[in-house]
C-alpha positions in Angstrom: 26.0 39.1 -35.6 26.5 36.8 -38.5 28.6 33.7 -38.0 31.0 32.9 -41.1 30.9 29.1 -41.5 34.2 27.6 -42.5 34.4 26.3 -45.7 35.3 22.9 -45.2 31.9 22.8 -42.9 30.7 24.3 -46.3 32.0 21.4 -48.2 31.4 18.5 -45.7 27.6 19.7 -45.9 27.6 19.4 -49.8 28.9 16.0 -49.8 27.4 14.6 -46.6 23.9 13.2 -47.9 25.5 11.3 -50.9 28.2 9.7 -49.1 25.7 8.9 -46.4 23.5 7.3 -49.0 25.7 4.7 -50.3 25.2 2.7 -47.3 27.7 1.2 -45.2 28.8 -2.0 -47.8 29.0 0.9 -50.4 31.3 3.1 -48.3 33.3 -0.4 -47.6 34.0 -1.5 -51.2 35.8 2.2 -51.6 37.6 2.7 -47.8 38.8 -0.9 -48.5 40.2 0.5 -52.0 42.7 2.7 -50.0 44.1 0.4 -47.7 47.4 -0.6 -49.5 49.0 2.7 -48.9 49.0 1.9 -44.8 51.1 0.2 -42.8 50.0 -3.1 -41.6 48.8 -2.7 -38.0 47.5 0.8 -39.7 45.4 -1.4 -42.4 44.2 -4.0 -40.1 42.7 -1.4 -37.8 40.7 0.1 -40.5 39.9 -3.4 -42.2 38.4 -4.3 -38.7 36.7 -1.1 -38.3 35.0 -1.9 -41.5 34.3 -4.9 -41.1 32.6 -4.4 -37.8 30.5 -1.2 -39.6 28.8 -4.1 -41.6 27.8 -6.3 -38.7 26.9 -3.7 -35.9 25.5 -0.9 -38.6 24.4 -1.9 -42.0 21.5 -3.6 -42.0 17.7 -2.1 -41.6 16.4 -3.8 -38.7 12.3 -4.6 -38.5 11.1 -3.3 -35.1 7.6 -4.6 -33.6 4.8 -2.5 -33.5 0.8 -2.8 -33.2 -1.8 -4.2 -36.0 -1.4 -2.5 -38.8 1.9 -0.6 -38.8 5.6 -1.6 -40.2 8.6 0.0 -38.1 12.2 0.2 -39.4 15.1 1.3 -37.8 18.2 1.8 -39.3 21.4 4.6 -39.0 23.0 7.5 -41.1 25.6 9.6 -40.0 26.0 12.5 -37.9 27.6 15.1 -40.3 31.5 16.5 -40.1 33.5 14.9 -37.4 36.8 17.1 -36.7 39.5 13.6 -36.0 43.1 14.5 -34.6 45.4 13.6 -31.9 46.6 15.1 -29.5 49.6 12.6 -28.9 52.1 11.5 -31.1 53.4 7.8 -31.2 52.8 5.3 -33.6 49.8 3.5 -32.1 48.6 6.8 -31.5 48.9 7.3 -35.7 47.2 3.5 -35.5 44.6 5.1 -33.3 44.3 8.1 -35.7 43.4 6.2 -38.6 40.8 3.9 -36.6 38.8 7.0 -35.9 39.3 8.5 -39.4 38.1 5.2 -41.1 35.0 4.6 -38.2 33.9 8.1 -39.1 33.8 7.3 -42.7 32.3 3.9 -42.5 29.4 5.4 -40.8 28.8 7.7 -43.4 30.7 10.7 -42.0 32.8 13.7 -44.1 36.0 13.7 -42.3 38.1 16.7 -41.4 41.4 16.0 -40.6 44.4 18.1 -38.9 47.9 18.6 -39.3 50.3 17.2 -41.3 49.6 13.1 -40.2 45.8 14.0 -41.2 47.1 15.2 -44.7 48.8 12.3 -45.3 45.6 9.9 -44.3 43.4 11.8 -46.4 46.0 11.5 -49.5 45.8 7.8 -49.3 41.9 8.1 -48.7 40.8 10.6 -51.2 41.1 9.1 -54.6 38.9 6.3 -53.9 36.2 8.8 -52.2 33.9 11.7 -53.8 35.7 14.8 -53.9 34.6 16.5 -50.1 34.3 13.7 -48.1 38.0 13.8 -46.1 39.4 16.9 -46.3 42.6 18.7 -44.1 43.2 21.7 -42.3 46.5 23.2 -40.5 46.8 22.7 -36.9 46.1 26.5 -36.3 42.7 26.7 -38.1 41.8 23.7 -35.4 40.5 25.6 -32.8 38.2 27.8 -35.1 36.9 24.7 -36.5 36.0 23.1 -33.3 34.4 26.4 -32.4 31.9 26.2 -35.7 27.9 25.8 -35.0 27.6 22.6 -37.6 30.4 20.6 -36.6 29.0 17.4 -35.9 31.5 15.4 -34.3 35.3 15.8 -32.5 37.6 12.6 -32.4 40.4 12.9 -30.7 43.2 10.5 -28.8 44.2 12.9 -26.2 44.9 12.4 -22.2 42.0 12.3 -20.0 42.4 16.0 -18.7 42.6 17.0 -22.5 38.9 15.2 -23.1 37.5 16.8 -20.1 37.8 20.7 -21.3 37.1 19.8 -24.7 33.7 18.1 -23.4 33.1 21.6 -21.7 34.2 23.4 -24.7 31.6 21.3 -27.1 29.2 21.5 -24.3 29.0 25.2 -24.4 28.6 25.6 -27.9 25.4 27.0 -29.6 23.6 25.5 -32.5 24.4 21.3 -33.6 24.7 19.0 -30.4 28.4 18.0 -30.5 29.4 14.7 -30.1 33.2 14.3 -28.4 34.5 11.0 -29.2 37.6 10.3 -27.0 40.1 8.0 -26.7 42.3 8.3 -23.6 44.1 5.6 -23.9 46.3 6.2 -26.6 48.6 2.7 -26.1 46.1 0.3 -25.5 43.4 1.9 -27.7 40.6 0.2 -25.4 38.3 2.7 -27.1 38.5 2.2 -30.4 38.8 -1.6 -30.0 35.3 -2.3 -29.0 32.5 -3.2 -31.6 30.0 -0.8 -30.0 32.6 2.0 -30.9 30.8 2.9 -34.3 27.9 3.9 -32.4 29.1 6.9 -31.1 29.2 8.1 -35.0 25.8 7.6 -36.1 22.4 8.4 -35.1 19.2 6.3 -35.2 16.3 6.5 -38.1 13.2 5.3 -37.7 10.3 4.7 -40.1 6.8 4.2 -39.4 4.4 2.9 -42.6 1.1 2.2 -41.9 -0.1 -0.7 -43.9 -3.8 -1.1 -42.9 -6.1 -0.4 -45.8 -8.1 3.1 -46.0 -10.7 2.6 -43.3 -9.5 0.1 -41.6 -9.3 1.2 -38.4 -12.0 2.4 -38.2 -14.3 -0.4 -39.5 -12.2 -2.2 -36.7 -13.5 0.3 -34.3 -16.8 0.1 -35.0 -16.9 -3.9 -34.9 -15.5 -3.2 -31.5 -17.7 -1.4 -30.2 -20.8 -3.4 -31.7 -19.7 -6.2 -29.5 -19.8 -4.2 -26.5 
Protein backbone atom coordinates (compact mmCIF):
# COMPACT_ATOMS: atom_id res chain seq x y z
CA UNK A 1 0.00 0.00 0.00
CA UNK A 2 1.66 3.38 -0.52
CA UNK A 3 1.37 5.97 2.13
CA UNK A 4 0.66 9.63 0.77
CA UNK A 5 2.79 11.97 2.93
CA UNK A 6 1.15 15.26 3.69
CA UNK A 7 2.49 18.10 2.17
CA UNK A 8 3.38 20.19 4.97
CA UNK A 9 5.55 16.94 6.18
CA UNK A 10 6.73 17.52 2.51
CA UNK A 11 7.66 20.97 3.18
CA UNK A 12 8.96 20.74 6.80
CA UNK A 13 11.52 18.11 5.29
CA UNK A 14 12.71 20.58 2.62
CA UNK A 15 13.40 23.28 5.04
CA UNK A 16 14.42 21.27 8.04
CA UNK A 17 18.36 20.89 7.48
CA UNK A 18 18.85 24.71 6.75
CA UNK A 19 16.95 25.93 9.57
CA UNK A 20 18.66 23.37 11.72
CA UNK A 21 21.97 24.62 10.45
CA UNK A 22 21.82 28.11 11.57
CA UNK A 23 22.47 27.09 15.01
CA UNK A 24 20.64 28.09 17.94
CA UNK A 25 22.03 32.11 18.26
CA UNK A 26 21.18 32.13 14.43
CA UNK A 27 17.60 30.93 14.95
CA UNK A 28 17.52 33.53 18.09
CA UNK A 29 18.49 36.74 16.23
CA UNK A 30 15.29 35.98 13.80
CA UNK A 31 12.50 34.42 16.58
CA UNK A 32 13.52 37.47 18.60
CA UNK A 33 12.61 39.60 15.29
CA UNK A 34 8.95 38.55 15.70
CA UNK A 35 8.38 39.22 19.11
CA UNK A 36 6.66 42.78 18.92
CA UNK A 37 3.56 41.38 17.52
CA UNK A 38 2.81 39.33 21.08
CA UNK A 39 1.36 40.29 23.91
CA UNK A 40 3.56 40.74 26.85
CA UNK A 41 3.38 37.72 29.08
CA UNK A 42 3.13 35.99 25.29
CA UNK A 43 6.72 37.72 24.48
CA UNK A 44 8.34 37.09 27.65
CA UNK A 45 7.62 33.43 27.49
CA UNK A 46 9.23 33.09 24.16
CA UNK A 47 12.17 35.65 25.10
CA UNK A 48 12.85 33.20 28.03
CA UNK A 49 12.53 30.19 25.98
CA UNK A 50 15.17 31.63 23.82
CA UNK A 51 17.19 32.74 26.00
CA UNK A 52 17.37 29.43 27.82
CA UNK A 53 17.96 27.58 24.14
CA UNK A 54 21.39 29.49 24.25
CA UNK A 55 22.53 28.42 27.68
CA UNK A 56 21.15 24.64 27.89
CA UNK A 57 21.57 23.99 23.85
CA UNK A 58 23.94 25.97 21.82
CA UNK A 59 27.23 25.34 22.47
CA UNK A 60 29.42 22.12 21.28
CA UNK A 61 30.50 20.61 24.30
CA UNK A 62 34.21 18.65 24.29
CA UNK A 63 33.63 15.16 25.79
CA UNK A 64 36.67 12.99 27.26
CA UNK A 65 37.83 10.21 25.46
CA UNK A 66 41.20 7.89 25.29
CA UNK A 67 44.82 8.99 23.79
CA UNK A 68 44.37 10.01 20.68
CA UNK A 69 40.74 10.70 19.92
CA UNK A 70 38.63 14.17 20.09
CA UNK A 71 34.76 13.70 21.04
CA UNK A 72 32.14 16.43 20.46
CA UNK A 73 28.75 16.47 21.39
CA UNK A 74 26.36 18.82 20.44
CA UNK A 75 22.27 18.90 19.36
CA UNK A 76 20.06 19.41 16.13
CA UNK A 77 16.61 19.05 16.01
CA UNK A 78 14.22 16.32 15.69
CA UNK A 79 12.24 17.29 12.50
CA UNK A 80 8.33 18.54 12.32
CA UNK A 81 6.74 18.96 15.66
CA UNK A 82 2.76 19.08 15.25
CA UNK A 83 2.14 22.09 18.45
CA UNK A 84 -1.61 22.81 19.46
CA UNK A 85 -3.88 22.95 22.35
CA UNK A 86 -6.25 21.30 23.41
CA UNK A 87 -7.56 24.02 25.91
CA UNK A 88 -8.49 27.40 25.35
CA UNK A 89 -7.63 30.26 27.96
CA UNK A 90 -5.18 32.75 27.77
CA UNK A 91 -2.25 31.19 29.57
CA UNK A 92 -3.07 28.24 27.68
CA UNK A 93 -2.41 30.76 24.26
CA UNK A 94 0.82 31.73 26.62
CA UNK A 95 1.58 28.09 26.81
CA UNK A 96 0.94 27.65 23.03
CA UNK A 97 3.42 30.05 21.92
CA UNK A 98 6.16 28.64 24.56
CA UNK A 99 6.01 25.38 22.71
CA UNK A 100 5.86 26.96 19.28
CA UNK A 101 8.92 29.21 19.92
CA UNK A 102 10.97 25.96 22.00
CA UNK A 103 10.35 23.90 18.91
CA UNK A 104 11.86 26.59 16.73
CA UNK A 105 14.69 27.53 18.86
CA UNK A 106 15.89 23.99 18.69
CA UNK A 107 15.93 23.95 15.22
CA UNK A 108 12.48 22.50 14.55
CA UNK A 109 9.80 23.28 11.39
CA UNK A 110 6.64 23.96 13.17
CA UNK A 111 3.22 22.87 12.25
CA UNK A 112 0.66 24.67 13.76
CA UNK A 113 -3.39 24.11 14.09
CA UNK A 114 -6.33 26.08 14.05
CA UNK A 115 -7.04 29.42 13.84
CA UNK A 116 -4.63 30.62 17.22
CA UNK A 117 -1.75 28.57 15.32
CA UNK A 118 -2.45 30.79 12.15
CA UNK A 119 -2.17 33.73 13.89
CA UNK A 120 1.38 32.65 15.60
CA UNK A 121 2.77 31.74 12.53
CA UNK A 122 1.70 35.19 10.82
CA UNK A 123 3.60 37.02 13.40
CA UNK A 124 6.50 34.33 13.00
CA UNK A 125 6.84 33.87 9.35
CA UNK A 126 8.30 36.87 7.83
CA UNK A 127 11.31 36.82 9.95
CA UNK A 128 11.79 32.85 9.08
CA UNK A 129 12.63 30.86 5.67
CA UNK A 130 9.61 30.22 3.82
CA UNK A 131 8.58 26.34 5.39
CA UNK A 132 9.71 26.51 8.64
CA UNK A 133 6.09 27.30 10.65
CA UNK A 134 3.34 26.49 8.65
CA UNK A 135 -0.76 25.93 9.58
CA UNK A 136 -3.19 23.51 9.03
CA UNK A 137 -7.22 23.44 9.98
CA UNK A 138 -8.19 21.62 12.91
CA UNK A 139 -9.70 18.78 10.84
CA UNK A 140 -6.58 17.86 8.83
CA UNK A 141 -5.01 17.40 12.62
CA UNK A 142 -5.70 14.01 13.13
CA UNK A 143 -4.29 12.90 9.69
CA UNK A 144 -1.27 14.78 10.38
CA UNK A 145 -0.55 13.21 13.72
CA UNK A 146 -1.21 9.89 11.92
CA UNK A 147 1.77 10.63 9.29
CA UNK A 148 5.07 8.14 9.44
CA UNK A 149 7.68 11.37 9.58
CA UNK A 150 6.13 13.41 12.03
CA UNK A 151 8.73 14.07 14.45
CA UNK A 152 7.20 15.63 17.30
CA UNK A 153 3.45 16.40 18.92
CA UNK A 154 3.21 19.44 21.48
CA UNK A 155 0.27 19.80 23.02
CA UNK A 156 -1.36 21.58 26.40
CA UNK A 157 -4.09 19.16 26.95
CA UNK A 158 -5.58 17.39 30.26
CA UNK A 159 -3.71 14.51 31.52
CA UNK A 160 -6.27 11.84 30.16
CA UNK A 161 -5.91 13.65 26.69
CA UNK A 162 -1.81 12.99 26.89
CA UNK A 163 -2.39 9.50 27.84
CA UNK A 164 -4.25 8.23 24.50
CA UNK A 165 -2.25 10.43 22.44
CA UNK A 166 1.02 8.62 23.97
CA UNK A 167 -0.73 5.29 22.80
CA UNK A 168 -1.65 6.78 19.59
CA UNK A 169 2.10 7.94 18.83
CA UNK A 170 3.17 4.79 20.39
CA UNK A 171 1.48 2.68 17.87
CA UNK A 172 2.57 4.34 14.92
CA UNK A 173 5.00 2.77 12.29
CA UNK A 174 8.09 4.42 10.85
CA UNK A 175 9.83 7.89 12.84
CA UNK A 176 9.82 7.42 16.78
CA UNK A 177 7.33 10.08 17.93
CA UNK A 178 8.11 12.28 20.62
CA UNK A 179 4.81 13.53 22.71
CA UNK A 180 5.60 16.66 24.41
CA UNK A 181 2.81 17.39 27.03
CA UNK A 182 1.87 19.93 29.14
CA UNK A 183 -0.96 19.14 31.53
CA UNK A 184 -0.96 21.77 33.36
CA UNK A 185 -2.35 24.34 31.30
CA UNK A 186 -2.56 27.32 34.30
CA UNK A 187 0.58 26.80 35.97
CA UNK A 188 2.55 25.85 32.83
CA UNK A 189 5.09 23.77 35.21
CA UNK A 190 6.14 22.12 31.94
CA UNK A 191 7.23 24.56 29.91
CA UNK A 192 8.76 26.55 32.76
CA UNK A 193 11.68 24.40 33.40
CA UNK A 194 15.18 24.96 31.64
CA UNK A 195 15.45 21.23 30.81
CA UNK A 196 12.17 21.66 28.81
CA UNK A 197 14.15 22.22 25.35
CA UNK A 198 15.50 18.91 25.68
CA UNK A 199 12.62 17.03 24.90
CA UNK A 200 13.05 18.86 21.19
CA UNK A 201 16.34 17.88 20.24
CA UNK A 202 18.44 14.87 19.93
CA UNK A 203 22.17 14.33 20.67
CA UNK A 204 25.20 14.47 17.98
CA UNK A 205 28.26 13.06 18.63
CA UNK A 206 31.53 13.28 16.77
CA UNK A 207 34.48 11.13 17.09
CA UNK A 208 37.96 12.51 15.16
CA UNK A 209 40.85 10.59 15.63
CA UNK A 210 43.82 12.82 15.86
CA UNK A 211 46.77 10.33 16.28
CA UNK A 212 49.09 10.47 13.32
CA UNK A 213 49.03 7.46 10.60
CA UNK A 214 50.63 4.70 12.51
CA UNK A 215 50.46 5.71 15.60
CA UNK A 216 48.78 3.22 17.30
CA UNK A 217 50.40 0.94 16.23
CA UNK A 218 54.04 2.05 16.79
CA UNK A 219 52.45 2.47 20.28
CA UNK A 220 51.55 -1.07 20.26
CA UNK A 221 54.58 -2.41 19.40
CA UNK A 222 56.63 -0.29 22.11
CA UNK A 223 54.19 -2.02 24.34
CA UNK A 224 54.70 -5.03 23.75
CA UNK A 225 58.62 -4.74 23.52
CA UNK A 226 58.53 -3.86 27.08
CA UNK A 227 56.77 -6.91 28.01
Amino acid sequence: MTIVKPIQIQVAQAVFEKWDMLGVHGRAEKLLQSLYAFTAEQKQMATWQIENARKEIAETRIMPGPTGESNELSNQGRGAFLCYSEISSDKAKVGLVGQVFTALIAGNPVITVGPEGQQIMDYIAPFVPEGVIQNIAESAKDSLIEADDLAGVAVLCEPAQAMVLNQTLAAKSGLICQLVAETESEKLSTIAKPHYILRFVTERTVSNNTTAIGGNATLLELGSMND
